[in-house]
N, C-alpha and C positions, 0 to 999 in steps of 0.2 A: 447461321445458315450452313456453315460449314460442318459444324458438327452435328447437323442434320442428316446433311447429305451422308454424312462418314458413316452413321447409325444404321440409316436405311441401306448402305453399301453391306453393313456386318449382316443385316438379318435379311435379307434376299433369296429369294428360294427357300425360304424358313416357312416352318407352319405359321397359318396364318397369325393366332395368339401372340405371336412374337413382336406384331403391330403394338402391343401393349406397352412396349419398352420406348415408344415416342410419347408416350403422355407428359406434360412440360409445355417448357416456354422456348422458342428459339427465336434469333437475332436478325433479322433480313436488315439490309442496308437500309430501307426506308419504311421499315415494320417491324412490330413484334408477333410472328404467327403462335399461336398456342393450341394443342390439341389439347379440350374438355374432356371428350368423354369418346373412348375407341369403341370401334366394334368388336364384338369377339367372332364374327363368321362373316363372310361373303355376303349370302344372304339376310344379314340382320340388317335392323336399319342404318344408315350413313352414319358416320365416325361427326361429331360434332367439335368444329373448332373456330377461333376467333384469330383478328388480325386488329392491333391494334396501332394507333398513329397519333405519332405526337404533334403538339402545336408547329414545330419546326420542321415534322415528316411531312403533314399535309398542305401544310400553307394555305389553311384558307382563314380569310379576313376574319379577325374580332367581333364583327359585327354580327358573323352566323353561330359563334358557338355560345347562344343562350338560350337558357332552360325554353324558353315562353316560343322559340320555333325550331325546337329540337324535330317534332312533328314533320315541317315543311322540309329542312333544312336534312330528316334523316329519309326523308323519300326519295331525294336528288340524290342522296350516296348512294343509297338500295338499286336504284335503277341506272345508276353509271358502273353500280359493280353486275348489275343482271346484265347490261350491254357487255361488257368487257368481257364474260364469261361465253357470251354467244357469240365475241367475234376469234377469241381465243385462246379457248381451253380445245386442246387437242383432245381425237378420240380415241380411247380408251377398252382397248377390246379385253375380257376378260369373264370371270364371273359373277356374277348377286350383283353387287353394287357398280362393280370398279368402275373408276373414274369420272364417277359423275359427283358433280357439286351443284349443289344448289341454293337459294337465299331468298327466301320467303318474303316479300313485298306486297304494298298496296294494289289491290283494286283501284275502283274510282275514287273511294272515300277514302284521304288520310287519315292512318290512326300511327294511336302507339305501337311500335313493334318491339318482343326480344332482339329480332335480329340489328337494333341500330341503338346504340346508346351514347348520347353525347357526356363522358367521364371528365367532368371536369370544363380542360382545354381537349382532351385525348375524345378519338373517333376510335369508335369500337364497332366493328363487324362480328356477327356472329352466323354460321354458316353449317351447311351439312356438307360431307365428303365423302364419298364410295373409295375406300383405302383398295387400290386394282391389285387383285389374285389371279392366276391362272389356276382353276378347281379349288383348292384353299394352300395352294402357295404362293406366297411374296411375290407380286413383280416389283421389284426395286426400282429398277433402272425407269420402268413407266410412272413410278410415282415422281420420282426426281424431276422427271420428262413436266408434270403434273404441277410441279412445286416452282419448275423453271415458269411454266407461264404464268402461275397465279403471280410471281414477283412481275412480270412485265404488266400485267392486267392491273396490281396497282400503281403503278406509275405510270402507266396511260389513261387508264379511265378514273383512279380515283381520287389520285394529288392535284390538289388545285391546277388548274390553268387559267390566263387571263379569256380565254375562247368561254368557259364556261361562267362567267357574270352574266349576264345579261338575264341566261333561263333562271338561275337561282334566285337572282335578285326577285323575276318577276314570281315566280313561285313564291318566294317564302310574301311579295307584298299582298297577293291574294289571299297568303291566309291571312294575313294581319288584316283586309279588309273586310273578311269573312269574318274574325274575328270583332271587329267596329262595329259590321252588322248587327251581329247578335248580339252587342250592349247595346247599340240604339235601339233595337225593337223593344227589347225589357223594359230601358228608360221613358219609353216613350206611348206607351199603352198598344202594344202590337203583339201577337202571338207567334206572326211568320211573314213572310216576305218571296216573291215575287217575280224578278225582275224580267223587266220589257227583253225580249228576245232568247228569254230560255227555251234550252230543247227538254221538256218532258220525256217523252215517249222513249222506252229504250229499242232497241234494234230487234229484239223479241224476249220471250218468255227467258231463255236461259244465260242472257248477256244484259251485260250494265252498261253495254256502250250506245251511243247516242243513236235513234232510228235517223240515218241521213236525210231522207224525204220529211220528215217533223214538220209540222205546221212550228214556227215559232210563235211563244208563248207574247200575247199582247192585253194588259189590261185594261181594264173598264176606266173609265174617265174620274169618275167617280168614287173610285177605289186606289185610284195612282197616287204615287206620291215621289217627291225625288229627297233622295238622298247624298249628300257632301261625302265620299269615301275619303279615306287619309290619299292614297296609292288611282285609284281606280278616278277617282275627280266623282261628275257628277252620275247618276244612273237614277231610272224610274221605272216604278214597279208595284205591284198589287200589293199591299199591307191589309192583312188580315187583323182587324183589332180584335183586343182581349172580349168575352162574350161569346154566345152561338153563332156558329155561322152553318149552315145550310147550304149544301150542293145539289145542284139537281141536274136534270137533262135528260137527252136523249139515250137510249143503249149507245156506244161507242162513238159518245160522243167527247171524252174525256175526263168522266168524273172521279173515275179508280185512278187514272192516271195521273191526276191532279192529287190524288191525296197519298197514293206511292211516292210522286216526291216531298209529299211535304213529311211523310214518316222519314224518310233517309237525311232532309235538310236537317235532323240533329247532328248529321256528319259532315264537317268539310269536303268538299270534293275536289279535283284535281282539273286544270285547265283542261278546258276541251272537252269536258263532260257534258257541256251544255246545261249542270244543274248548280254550277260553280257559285250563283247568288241566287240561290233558292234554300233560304234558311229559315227554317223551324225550331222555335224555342226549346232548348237541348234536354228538359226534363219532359215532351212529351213522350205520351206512349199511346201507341196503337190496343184499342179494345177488341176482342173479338171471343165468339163463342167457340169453346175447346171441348169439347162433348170426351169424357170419357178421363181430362186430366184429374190430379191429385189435389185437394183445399187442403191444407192444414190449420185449422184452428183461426177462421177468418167469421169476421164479423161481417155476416151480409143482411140483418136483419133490415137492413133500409130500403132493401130492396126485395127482398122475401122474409116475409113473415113465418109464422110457428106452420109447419110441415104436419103430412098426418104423421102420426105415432108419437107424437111429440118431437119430436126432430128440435133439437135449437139452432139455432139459428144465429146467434150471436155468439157461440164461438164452434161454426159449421166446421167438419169433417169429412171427408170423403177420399175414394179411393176409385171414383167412377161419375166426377163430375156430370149434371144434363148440359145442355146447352146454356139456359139459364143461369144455371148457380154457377156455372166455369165464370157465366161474364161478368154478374154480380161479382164473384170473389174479383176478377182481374181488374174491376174498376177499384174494390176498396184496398186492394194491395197496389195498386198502381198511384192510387194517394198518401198510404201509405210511405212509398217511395218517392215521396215530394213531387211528383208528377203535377205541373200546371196547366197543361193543355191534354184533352183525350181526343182521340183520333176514331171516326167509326167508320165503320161502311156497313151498310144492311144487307149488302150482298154475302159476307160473312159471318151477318149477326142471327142471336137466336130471336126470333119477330116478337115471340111474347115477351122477352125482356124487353125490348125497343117501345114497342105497345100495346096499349089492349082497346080495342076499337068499343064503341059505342054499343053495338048489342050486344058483344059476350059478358059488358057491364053487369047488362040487365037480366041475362042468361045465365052466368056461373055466377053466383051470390060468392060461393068459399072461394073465393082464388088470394094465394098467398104473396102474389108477385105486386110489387110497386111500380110500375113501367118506369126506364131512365128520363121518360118523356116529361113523366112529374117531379123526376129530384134533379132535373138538367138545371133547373133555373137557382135552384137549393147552393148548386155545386158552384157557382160562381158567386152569389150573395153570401155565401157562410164561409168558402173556399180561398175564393178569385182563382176558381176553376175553371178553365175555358174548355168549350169544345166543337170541334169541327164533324159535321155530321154526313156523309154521302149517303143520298134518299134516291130511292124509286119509283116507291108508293106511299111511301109515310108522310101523306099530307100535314099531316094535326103538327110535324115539326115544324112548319112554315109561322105556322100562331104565334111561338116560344123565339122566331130564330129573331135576333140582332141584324143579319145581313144572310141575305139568300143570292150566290150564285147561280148563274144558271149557265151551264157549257154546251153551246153549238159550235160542231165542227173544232173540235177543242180550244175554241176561244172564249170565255169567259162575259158574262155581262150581271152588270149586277142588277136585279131587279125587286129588291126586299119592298118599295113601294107595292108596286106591282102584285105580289105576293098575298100584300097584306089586303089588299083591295078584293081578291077574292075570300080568303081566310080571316079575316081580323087579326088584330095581334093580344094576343093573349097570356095569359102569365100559367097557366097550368102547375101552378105548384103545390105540391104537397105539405102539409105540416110539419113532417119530420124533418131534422135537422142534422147535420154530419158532425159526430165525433169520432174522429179519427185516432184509434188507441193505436202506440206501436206494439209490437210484439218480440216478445225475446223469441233466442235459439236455445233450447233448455235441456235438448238431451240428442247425443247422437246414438242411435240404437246400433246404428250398422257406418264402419267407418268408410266403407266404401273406398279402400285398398286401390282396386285393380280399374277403376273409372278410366274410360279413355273414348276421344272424339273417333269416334268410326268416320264421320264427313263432316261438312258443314252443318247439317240438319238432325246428326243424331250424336247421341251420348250412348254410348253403354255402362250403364252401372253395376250391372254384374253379370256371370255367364248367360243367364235369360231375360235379364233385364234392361229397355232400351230405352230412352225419354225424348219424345221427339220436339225436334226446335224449332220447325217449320213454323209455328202458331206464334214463335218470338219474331214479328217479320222483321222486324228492325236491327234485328245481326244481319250481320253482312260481309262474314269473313270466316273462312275456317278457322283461322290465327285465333277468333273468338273461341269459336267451340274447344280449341284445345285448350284455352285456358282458363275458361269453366272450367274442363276439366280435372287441372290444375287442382284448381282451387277448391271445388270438392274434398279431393284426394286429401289435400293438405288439410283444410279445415277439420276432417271428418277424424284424418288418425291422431288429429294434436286436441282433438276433443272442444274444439272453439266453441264457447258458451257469448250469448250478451244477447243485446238489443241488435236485430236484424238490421237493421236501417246503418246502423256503427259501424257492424262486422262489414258488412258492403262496400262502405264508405270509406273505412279507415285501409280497406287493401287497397281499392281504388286510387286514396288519395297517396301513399305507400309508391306505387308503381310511378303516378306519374310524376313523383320528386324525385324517388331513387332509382327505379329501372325494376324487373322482374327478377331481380338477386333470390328476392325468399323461397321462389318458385321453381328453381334448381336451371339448369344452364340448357334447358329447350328453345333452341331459334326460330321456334314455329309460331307463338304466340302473338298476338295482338289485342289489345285490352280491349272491351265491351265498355259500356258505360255502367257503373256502378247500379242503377235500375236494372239489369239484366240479369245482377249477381244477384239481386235481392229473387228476380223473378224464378232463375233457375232453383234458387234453395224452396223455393214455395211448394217446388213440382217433386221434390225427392221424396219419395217413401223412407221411414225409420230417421226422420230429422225429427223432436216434438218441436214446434212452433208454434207456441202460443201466448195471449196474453198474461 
């Protein structure tokens, strides 16, 4: 620390660049700070550095530092170091950056993050810093001012105390009982789960926080079941089993909002979300029509047949998807990607995919499309495909479903008798049958260099080129988009060839043993689920991807 402080004494009032001469490791009495990576100007982005603590710095119990609730265990750190810095870090008058730090944590849903990696026994912070300039000269004396709190901000907020057991203990047992969950459903013939007194609804369109007024969530009699948690004891709740299930209802009666959580239950969420045991089998994915995205070399013949011009179709190309062939390609890449349960809603689907009604049968003789209506029942007997369907007018799904929802006033009843008493139940299947080819990654045309997350929702791949994520609903962090990004960038300049589903897979599985080492020292990151790597490479121009 000392020779810290000494350094930043020598270059004071120095041009700013002189900040470059702290890059290293220095000794705090109960840390080791390290600056990664300096800025070289006021205005560039925050100086990126870490703080790291040994088994003996931090003192917390054995029992937290293992790989399996690194997750729970590195949220509680992230949010005792974002507290500390809000009660104090002084402020910091200057130019571009100065003095501000910041540390990139969860939303409602736990994920992996760069900024927390449990090393070992060692707790590793990784952080941004606005290094303070007056115009682009050194304030010394305000950074030291900077450095003196960050040392009290960890020994108040982030070295163990016996005051903080109790929140940690229960955080880290919820995710373990989240995590119980989602092997019991697997084991036990379930796709998703439910539980009596969840809050759906969020607070509105631009927040993930809970709507206060919520009807809570109460299921059907019919449908309940109770579950033995390890932590949490007993609970009951709606169990959606493996097969179609069908939702119906009124407008605004909660059938989007019913199936909004069940795309997000692929993620843990955090107490107090109100969707804490609302878990959905972690390989679904949400289907929906993308009008205008990129197919690379997708077999969608099962669902569209030979196109005019000749068009094939079994290994489809485009650079201007219809609605259609976007969701055709997104259902056979989404099995592709191991995907066991698919997720619809008609309110975003394209209709002629979904169906084709009874006189434009006898009306269009040439139509090319297979409706999902006839390969839904395919996809589970050839698959053990399941899927959850949100209807408004699509009766003929009522024939095909296993169990049909119906939400009044957002409370749920099950009525698949009922259903079937007016509709029959019927098998509407097609002949065709799913072979699901994987696809390699066989040439990168363009490495895509300069890729970088503009927001949550968008990517820039190059000066005019943007790739919107909005249609991935199921990200749910910027942390993601930046590390797409990443991973692009890397993949693209190191020329990564293989089988898609691998490449995916093996960074995935990569990050969550060792931490985002390969991906260079950005604290911004949060990992996606390895289906979202495969989904973002489908959508780039100049990747060849094909059979």
């Amino acid at each position: 620390m000392k020779t810290l402080f000494n350094l930043i004494a020598e270059i004071d009032h120095h041009g700013y660049k002189a900040y470059s001469r702290l890059k290293g490791s220095y000794y705090f009495p109960n840390f080791i700070l390290s600056f990664l990576k300096i800025q070289g100007d006021p205005f560039a982005p925050p100086s990126i550095a870490q703080i790291r603590l040994q088994e003996s710095q931090h003192k917390y119990p054995a029992k937290y530092l293992q790989k399996n609730i690194e997750v729970p265990f590195g949220d509680f750190i992230l949010e005792r170091f974002h507290e500390g810095l809000t009660s104090l870090l002084p402020k910091i008058s200057g130019s571009g950056n100065s003095g501000l730090i910041y540390v990139s944590r969860n939303g409602q849903q736990l994920l992996k993050r760069s900024s927390f990696l449990l090393s070992g026994k060692d707790i590793v912070i990784n952080f941004n810093i606005g290094l303070p300039a007056e115009g682009r000269r050194i304030k010394g004396q305000a950074f030291i001012k900077m450095l003196q709190s960050l040392q009290d901000l960890v020994q108040k907020f982030v070295i163990y105390q016996p005051g903080y057991e109790a929140k940690l203990q229960n955080q880290v047992n919820l995710y373990l009982d989240q995590e119980y969950l989602r092997s019991y459903l697997r084991e036990n013939g379930y796709v998703a789960f439910i539980a009596d007194g969840a809050i759906l609804p969020r607070a509105s369109g631009q927040s993930e926080k809970p709507l206060k007024t919520a009807i809570p969530f109460r299921s059907p009699e019919s449908m309940r079941i109770t579950i033995d948690l390890p932590f949490s004891g007993k609970i009951t709740g709606m169990a959606i089993p493996k097969g179609i299930t069908v939702i119906i209802g009124g407008g605004f009666h909660g059938k989007s909002t019913l199936l909004k959580a069940l795309e997000r239950g692929v993620y843990n969420h955090r107490r107090g979300d109100g969707r804490e045991l609302v878990i959905t089998d972690n390989t679904a994915v949400k289907i929906r029509a993308e009008d205008g995205r990129v197919i690379n070399h997708v077999d969608i013949s099962p669902f569209i047949g030979t196109l005019p011009q000749g068009v094939d179709t079994k290994s489809f190309s485009t650079l201007n998807a219809s609605g259609s062939t976007s969701q055709a390609a997104n259902v056979i890449e989404a099995l592709e990607a191991g995907a066991k349960l698919l997720l619809f809603d008609e309110d975003v689907s394209a209709t002629n995919f979904l169906l084709r009604d009874k006189l434009m049968e006898k009306l269009v003789e040439k139509e090319p499309i297979t409706p999902f209506l006839k390969m839904c029942k395919n996809l589970y007997n050839n698959l053990e495909v399941s899927t959850i369907l949100v209807v408004g007018s699509l009766s003929d799904y009522l024939k095909i479903a296993d169990k049909v929802i119906l939400m009044e006033e957002y409370i749920p009843r099950e009525i698949t008798s009922k259903a079937h008493l007016y509709t029959g139940k019927e098998t509407l299947e097609a002949s065709l049958s799913f072979n699901v080819k994987p696809r390699e990654i066989k040439k990168w045309q363009k490495s895509y260099s300069k890729v970088k997350a503009k927001d949550q929702f968008t990517l820039q791949l190059e000066k005019d080129m943007y790739l919107n994520l909005r249609y991935l609903e199921q990200l749910c962090d910027y942390g993601q988009a930046a590390f797409l990004a990443r991973m692009i960038k890397y993949l693209g300049e190191n020329q990564i060839k293989g089988k898609l589903k691998d490449v995916a897979y093996n960074i995935w599985y990569e990050i969550n043993s060792e931490g985002f080492a390969r991906f260079g020292v950005d604290p911004s990151f949060a990992l996606p689920r390895w289906q979202e790597m495969i989904f973002i490479l489908n959508r780039i121009p100049g990747i060849l991807i094909t059979y």
